[in-house]
C-alpha positions in Angstrom: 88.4 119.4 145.2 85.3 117.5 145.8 83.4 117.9 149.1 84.8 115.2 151.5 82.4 111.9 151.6 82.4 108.8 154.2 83.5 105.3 152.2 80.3 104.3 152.4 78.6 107.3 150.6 81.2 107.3 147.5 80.5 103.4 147.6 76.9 104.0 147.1 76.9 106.7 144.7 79.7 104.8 142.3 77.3 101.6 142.5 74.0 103.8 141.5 76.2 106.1 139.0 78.4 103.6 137.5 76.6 99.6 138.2 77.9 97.9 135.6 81.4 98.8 135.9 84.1 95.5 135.6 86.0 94.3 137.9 88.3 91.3 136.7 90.5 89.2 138.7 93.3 87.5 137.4 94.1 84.1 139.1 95.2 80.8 139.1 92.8 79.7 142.0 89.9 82.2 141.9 89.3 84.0 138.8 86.4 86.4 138.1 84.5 89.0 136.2 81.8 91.0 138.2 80.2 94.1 138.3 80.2 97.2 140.8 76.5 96.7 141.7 77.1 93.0 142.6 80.6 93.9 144.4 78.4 96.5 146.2 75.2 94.7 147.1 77.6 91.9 148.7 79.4 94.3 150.6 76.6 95.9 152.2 75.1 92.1 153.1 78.8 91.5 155.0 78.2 94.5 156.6 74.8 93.5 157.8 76.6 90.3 158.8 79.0 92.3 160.7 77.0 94.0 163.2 75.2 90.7 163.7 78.8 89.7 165.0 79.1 92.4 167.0 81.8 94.2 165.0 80.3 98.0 164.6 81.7 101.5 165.0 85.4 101.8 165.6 86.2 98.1 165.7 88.6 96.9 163.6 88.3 93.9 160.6 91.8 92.5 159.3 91.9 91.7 155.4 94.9 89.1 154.4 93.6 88.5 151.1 95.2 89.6 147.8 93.2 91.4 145.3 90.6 89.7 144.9 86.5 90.8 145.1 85.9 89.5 148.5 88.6 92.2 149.6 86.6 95.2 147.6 83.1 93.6 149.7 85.4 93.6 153.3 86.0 96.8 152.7 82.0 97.9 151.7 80.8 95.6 154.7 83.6 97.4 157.3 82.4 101.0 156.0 78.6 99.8 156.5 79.1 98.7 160.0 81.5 101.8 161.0 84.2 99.8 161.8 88.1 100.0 160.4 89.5 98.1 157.4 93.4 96.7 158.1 94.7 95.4 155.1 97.3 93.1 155.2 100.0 92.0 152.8 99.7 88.3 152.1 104.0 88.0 153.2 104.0 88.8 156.4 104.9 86.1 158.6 104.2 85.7 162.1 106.5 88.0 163.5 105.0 90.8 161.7 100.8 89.5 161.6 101.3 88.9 164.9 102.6 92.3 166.2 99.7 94.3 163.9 97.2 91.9 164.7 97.9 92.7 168.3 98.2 96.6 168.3 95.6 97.1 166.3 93.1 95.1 168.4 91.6 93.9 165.1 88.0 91.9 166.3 87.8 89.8 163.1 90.7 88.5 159.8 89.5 87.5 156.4 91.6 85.2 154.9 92.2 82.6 152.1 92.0 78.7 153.6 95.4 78.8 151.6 97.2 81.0 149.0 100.7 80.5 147.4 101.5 77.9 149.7 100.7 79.4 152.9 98.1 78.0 155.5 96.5 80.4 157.3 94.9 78.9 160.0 98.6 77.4 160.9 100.1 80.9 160.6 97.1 82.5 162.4 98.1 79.8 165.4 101.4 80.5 164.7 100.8 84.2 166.1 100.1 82.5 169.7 97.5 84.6 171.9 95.5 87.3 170.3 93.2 88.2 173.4 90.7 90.5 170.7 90.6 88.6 167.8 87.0 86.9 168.2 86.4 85.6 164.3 88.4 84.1 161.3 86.8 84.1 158.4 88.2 82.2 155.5 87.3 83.0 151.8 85.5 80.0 150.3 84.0 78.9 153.8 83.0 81.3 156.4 83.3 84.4 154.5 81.1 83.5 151.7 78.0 82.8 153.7 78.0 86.7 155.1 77.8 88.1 151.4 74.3 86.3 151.1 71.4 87.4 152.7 68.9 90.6 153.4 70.5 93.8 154.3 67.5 95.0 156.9 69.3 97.6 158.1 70.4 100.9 157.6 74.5 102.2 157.6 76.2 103.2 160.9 77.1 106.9 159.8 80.4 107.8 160.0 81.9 111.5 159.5 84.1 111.5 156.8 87.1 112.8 158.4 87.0 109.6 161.1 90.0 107.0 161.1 88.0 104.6 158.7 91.2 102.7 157.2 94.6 101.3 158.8 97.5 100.4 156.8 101.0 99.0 158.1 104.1 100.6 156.6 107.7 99.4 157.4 110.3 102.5 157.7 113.2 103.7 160.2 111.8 101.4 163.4 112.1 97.8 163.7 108.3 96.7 164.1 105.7 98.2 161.7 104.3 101.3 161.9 100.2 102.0 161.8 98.9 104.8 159.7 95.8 105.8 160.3 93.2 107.3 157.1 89.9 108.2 157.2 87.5 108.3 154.5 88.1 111.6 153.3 91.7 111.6 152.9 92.0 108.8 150.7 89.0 109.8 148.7 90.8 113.2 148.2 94.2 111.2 146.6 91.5 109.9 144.4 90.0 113.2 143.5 93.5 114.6 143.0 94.8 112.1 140.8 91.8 112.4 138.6 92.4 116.1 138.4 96.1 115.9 138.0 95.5 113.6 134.8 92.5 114.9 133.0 89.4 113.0 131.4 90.9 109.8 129.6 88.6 107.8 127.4 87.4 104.3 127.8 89.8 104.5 131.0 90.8 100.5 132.5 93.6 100.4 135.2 95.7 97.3 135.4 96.9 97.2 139.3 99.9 94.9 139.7 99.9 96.1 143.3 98.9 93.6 146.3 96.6 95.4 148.4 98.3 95.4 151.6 99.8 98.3 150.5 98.5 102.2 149.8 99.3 101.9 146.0 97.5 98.4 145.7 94.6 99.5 147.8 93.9 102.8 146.0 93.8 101.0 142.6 90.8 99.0 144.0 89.4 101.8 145.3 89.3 103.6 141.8 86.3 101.0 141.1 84.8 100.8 144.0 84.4 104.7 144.7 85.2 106.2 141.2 83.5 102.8 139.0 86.5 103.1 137.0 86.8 99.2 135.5 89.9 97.6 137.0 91.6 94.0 135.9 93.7 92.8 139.2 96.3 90.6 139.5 96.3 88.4 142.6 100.3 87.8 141.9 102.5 89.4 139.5 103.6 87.7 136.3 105.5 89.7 133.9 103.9 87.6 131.1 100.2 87.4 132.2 100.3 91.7 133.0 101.3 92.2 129.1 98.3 89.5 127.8 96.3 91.8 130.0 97.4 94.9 128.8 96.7 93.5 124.9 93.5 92.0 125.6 91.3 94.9 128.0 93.0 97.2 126.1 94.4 98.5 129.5 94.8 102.3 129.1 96.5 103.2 132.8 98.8 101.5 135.4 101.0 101.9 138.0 104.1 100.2 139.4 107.6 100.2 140.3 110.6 99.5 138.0 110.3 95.7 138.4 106.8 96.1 137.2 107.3 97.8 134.3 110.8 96.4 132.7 108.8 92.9 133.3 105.9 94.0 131.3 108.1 95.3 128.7 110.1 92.3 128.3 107.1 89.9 128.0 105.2 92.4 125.7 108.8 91.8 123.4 109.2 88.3 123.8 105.2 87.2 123.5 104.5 89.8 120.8 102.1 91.6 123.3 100.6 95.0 122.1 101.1 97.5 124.6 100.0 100.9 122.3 96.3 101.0 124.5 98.6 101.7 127.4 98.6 105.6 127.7 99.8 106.6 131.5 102.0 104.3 133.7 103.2 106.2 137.0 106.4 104.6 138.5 106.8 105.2 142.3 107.9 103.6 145.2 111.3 102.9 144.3 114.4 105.1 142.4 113.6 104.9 138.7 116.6 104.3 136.0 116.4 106.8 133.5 117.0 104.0 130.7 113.7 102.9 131.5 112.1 105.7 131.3 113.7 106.0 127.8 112.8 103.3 126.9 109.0 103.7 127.4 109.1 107.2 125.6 111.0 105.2 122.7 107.8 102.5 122.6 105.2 105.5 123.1 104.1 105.2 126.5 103.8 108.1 128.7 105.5 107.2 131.8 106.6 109.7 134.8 107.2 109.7 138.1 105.7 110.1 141.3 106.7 110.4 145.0 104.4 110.0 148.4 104.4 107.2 151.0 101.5 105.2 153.0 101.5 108.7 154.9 101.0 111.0 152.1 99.8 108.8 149.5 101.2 111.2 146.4 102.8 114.5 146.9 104.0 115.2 143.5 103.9 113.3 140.3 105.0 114.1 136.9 102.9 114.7 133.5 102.7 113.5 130.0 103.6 116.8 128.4 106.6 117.4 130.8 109.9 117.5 129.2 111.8 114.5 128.7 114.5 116.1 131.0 111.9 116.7 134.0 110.4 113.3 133.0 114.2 111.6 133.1 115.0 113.8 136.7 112.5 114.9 138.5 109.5 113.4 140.7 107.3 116.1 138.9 105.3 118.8 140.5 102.8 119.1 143.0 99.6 117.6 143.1 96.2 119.7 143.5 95.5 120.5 147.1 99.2 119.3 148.2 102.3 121.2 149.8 105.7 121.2 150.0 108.6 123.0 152.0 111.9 122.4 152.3 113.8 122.8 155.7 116.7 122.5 157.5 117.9 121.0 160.5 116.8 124.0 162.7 113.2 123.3 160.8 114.1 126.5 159.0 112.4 127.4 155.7 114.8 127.1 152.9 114.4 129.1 149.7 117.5 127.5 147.5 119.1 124.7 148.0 118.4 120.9 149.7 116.6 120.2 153.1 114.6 118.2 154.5 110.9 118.2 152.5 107.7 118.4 154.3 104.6 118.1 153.0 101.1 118.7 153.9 97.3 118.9 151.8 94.0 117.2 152.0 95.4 113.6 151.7 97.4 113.3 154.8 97.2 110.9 157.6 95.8 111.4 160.5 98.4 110.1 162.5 99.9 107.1 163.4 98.3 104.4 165.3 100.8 104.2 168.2 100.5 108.2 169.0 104.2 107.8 170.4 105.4 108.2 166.6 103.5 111.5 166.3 106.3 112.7 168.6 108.8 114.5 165.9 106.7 113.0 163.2 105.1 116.6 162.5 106.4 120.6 162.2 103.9 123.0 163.7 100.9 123.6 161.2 100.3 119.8 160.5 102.9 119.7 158.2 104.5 116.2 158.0 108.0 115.3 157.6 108.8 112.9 155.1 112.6 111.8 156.0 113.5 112.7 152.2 116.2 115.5 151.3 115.7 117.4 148.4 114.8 120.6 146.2 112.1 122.7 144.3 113.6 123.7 141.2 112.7 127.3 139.7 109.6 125.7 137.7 108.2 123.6 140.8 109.5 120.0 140.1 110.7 118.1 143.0 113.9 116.8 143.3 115.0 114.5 145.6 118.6 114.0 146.4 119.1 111.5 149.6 117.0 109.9 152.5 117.1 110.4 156.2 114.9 107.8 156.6 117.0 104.3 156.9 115.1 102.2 154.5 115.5 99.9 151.4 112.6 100.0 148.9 112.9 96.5 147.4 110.4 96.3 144.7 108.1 98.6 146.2 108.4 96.8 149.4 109.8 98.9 152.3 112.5 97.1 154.6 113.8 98.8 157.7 117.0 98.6 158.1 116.8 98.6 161.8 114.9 95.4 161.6 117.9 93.7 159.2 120.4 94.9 161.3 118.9 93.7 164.2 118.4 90.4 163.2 122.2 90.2 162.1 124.1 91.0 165.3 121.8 88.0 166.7 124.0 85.9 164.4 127.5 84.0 166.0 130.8 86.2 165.5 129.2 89.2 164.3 130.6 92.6 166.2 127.8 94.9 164.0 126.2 95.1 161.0 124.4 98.0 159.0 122.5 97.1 155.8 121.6 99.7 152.9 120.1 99.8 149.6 121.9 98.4 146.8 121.0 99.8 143.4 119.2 96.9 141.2 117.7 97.6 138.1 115.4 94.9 138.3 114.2 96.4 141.8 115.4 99.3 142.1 116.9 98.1 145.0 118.2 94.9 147.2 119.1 94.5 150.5 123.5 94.6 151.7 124.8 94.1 154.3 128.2 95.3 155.8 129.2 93.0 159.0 132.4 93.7 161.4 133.0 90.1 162.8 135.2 88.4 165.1 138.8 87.4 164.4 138.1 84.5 162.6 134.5 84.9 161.6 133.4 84.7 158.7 129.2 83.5 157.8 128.3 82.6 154.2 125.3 84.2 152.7 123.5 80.5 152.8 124.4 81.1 156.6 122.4 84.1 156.8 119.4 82.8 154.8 119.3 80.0 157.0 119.0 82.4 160.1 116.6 84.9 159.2 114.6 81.8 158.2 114.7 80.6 161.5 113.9 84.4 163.3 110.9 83.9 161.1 111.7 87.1 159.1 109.7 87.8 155.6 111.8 86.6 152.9 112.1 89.8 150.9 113.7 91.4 154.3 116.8 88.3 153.7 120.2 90.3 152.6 121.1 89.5 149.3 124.7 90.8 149.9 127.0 90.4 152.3 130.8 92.4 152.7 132.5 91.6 155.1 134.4 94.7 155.9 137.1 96.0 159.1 135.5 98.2 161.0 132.3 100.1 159.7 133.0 104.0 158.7 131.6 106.6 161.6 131.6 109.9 162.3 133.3 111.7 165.5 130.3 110.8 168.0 130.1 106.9 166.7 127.2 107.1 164.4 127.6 104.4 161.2 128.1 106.7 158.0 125.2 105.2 155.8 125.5 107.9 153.2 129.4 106.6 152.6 127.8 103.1 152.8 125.1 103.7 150.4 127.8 104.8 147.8 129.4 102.0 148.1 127.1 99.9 147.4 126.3 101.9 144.4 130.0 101.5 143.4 131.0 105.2 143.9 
């Protein structure tokens, strides 16, 4: 492993190293090609604009911007003045903006005057009184001015092991949760990845991802720390990703089922030539094994991986691994990372499933909220992830079931909690509990099981219209609803989600 660096000082050495190094955007409203040198050298004027502002060491600067270069130059600027970079996923509604806007304390938000509809001074108002926010910047107005200018001072020096980078991740609780990164551990995910996959030529990543989220964030930081050439997509379009793929002659991606069947089926129906692509990772969601197939029967190398916003990648799977591993496995561990399995005394287990925990040079710091950190860790830092599963005899991971109640909705996390909540708000409704549904599409939706009153009986329409009105993202909306007796439980009341789950999954 490399010897841990700040952002700032693998920013600097990728620019000198690697300055001419593409970055292409992909947009309907504000397309682009620039370099790493230019990307860098406006990043460190926004930075100088920063401390002008006042934002400096610890403070924190919001990004609500999808992938385009002004969040790559946010993100140089926030490293130059020592302060913390939030990014935030262009669907949150107020609800959610609101509540991380307000933990978090952030001093300043970048975002678009408007993007897919939205208006984001309206939604910004919308989140009522934010008592530390002090500037919004919007892209194509305020923001531009502070990448122009002289520099004139040097960087606030930061250690690499300080909290440097905040990211929001739904999971078992209602609001979101904060986890906190410094420099060093997401530099090491990158030096790990790069290990785990070897020297490929003439590399170009394709990220699909929005950058609000780990996955989407560390495919922009690829170029900006690593000066590997990336072509981003500022909204996915099944259509546009395979033109992409055929004209940069795209060699590596990432995504989740959705992603890739999409890409597949454009490449098919458009005539789209897909052989550059070498290594696609699928993550974040449960992959069918007929997709899988189907990539090896096209030639492209796809396996799986499996981390979180937490531990960004714990294990991930090779090209040369066996179709079988490749088809059932979430592959083996990455350099520097950790695994072992427990069980509910927090005992090791040799054989047989548990509880996995994980730790390694890529781990969080800790949650924002440091009530979290309360159960969150095992003695010895390691972390535990909520997932059940196995080490097989050769080291590949399996993982069989979740004890953390969430529903990974084409790579989006949806807390359960939060859905449920929102549904025994609703007229007639005894309870509710909402699981994963398999999709293949996906990989999975939201359902809903409601108990209701004699009588009762709400229409899915019905509960569109009323998580519309809580002000709930749309992707968090059930897409099923089964109306069902009484809701099955175990001896001290608890809702059986396992029986639920397979259910849902028709079993």
């Amino acid at each position: 492993m490399a010897i841990p660096s700040s952002f700032h000082d693998a920013f600097a050495r990728a620019a000198s190293e690697h300055p001419e190094a593409r970055f292409v955007v992909h947009s309907d409203v504000r397309p682009e090609t620039t370099t790493l040198a230019e990307v860098f050298r406006r990043g460190e004027a926004v930075g100088a604009r920063f401390r002008e502002m006042g934002i400096g060491k610890g403070d924190v600067v919001a990004v609500m911007l999808p992938a385009w270069s002004e969040w790559l130059t946010a993100l140089v600027g926030a490293a130059y003045a020592g302060a913390v970079f939030l990014p935030i996923v262009t669907i949150y509604k107020a609800k959610e903006l609101a509540f991380v806007l307000r933990q978090s304390r952030a001093k300043a938000i970048i975002t678009p005057q408007d993007f897919r509809g939205m208006d984001f001074a309206a939604l910004l108002a919308e989140c009522g009184d934010l008592p530390d926010m002090k500037h919004h910047l919007t892209v194509g107005d305020s923001y531009s001015a502070l990448e122009q200018g002289p520099v004139g001072t040097e960087p606030v020096r930061v250690a690499p092991e300080a909290f440097a980078f905040l990211v929001y991740t739904s999971g078992t609780t209602a609001d979101p949760k904060g986890v906190m990164h410094s420099g060093a551990t997401l530099l090491a995910e990158l030096d790990a990845q790069a290990e785990a996959r070897g020297p490929v030529e003439g590399e170009t990543y394709l990220s699909p991802w929005p950058p609000g989220h780990v996955a989407g964030a560390l495919q922009l930081l690829r170029f900006i720390a690593n000066g590997i050439p990336v072509v981003a997509m500022d909204q996915w379009n099944a259509h546009e990703a395979a033109r992409l793929v055929d004209t940069y002659r795209i060699t590596a991606s990432s995504g989740t089922p959705f992603h890739m069947s999409g890409l597949l089926d454009a490449a098919a129906t458009d005539g789209r030539d897909l052989s550059s692509l070498q290594n696609y990772v699928l993550g974040a969601a449960p992959v069918p094994a007929a997709l899988v197939q189907r990539c090896v029967d096209l030639g492209i190398s796809v396996v799986h991986a499996y981390g979180s916003s937490e531990h960004p990648t714990v294990t991930m799977g090779k090209a040369e691994d066996s179709l079988e591993s490749r088809l059932n496995t979430e592959g083996q561990l990455m350099p520097g990372s950790e695994i072992l399995i427990v069980d509910e005394d927090d005992k090791v287990l040799e054989t047989g499933d548990g509880e996995i925990v994980t730790r390694g040079p890529e781990l969080f710091l800790g949650y924002f909220d440091t009530r979290l950190n309360q159960g969150a860790f095992l003695t010895g830092g390691w972390y535990r992830t909520g997932d059940v599963g196995h080490m097989d005899a050769d080291g590949y991971l399996h993982i069989t079931d979740r004890k953390k109640d969430i529903i990974i909705r084409g790579g989006e996390n949806i807390s359960s909690r939060e859905v449920e909540d929102a549904m025994r708000r609703m007229p007639g409704i005894v309870d509710a509990a909402a699981v994963a549904m398999p999709d293949e599409r996906l990989g999975e939706r939201v359902k809903v099981y409601v108990e209701m009153t004699d009588g009762a009986a709400p229409s899915l329409e019905d509960v569109k219209a009323h998580f519309v009105a809580l002000g709930i993202a749309k992707q968090k909306t059930p897409e099923v609803v089964e109306l069902i007796a009484a809701l099955p439980r175990n001896a001290t009341g608890k809702v059986l989600k396992a029986d639920l789950r397979a259910r849902a999954a028709g079993h």
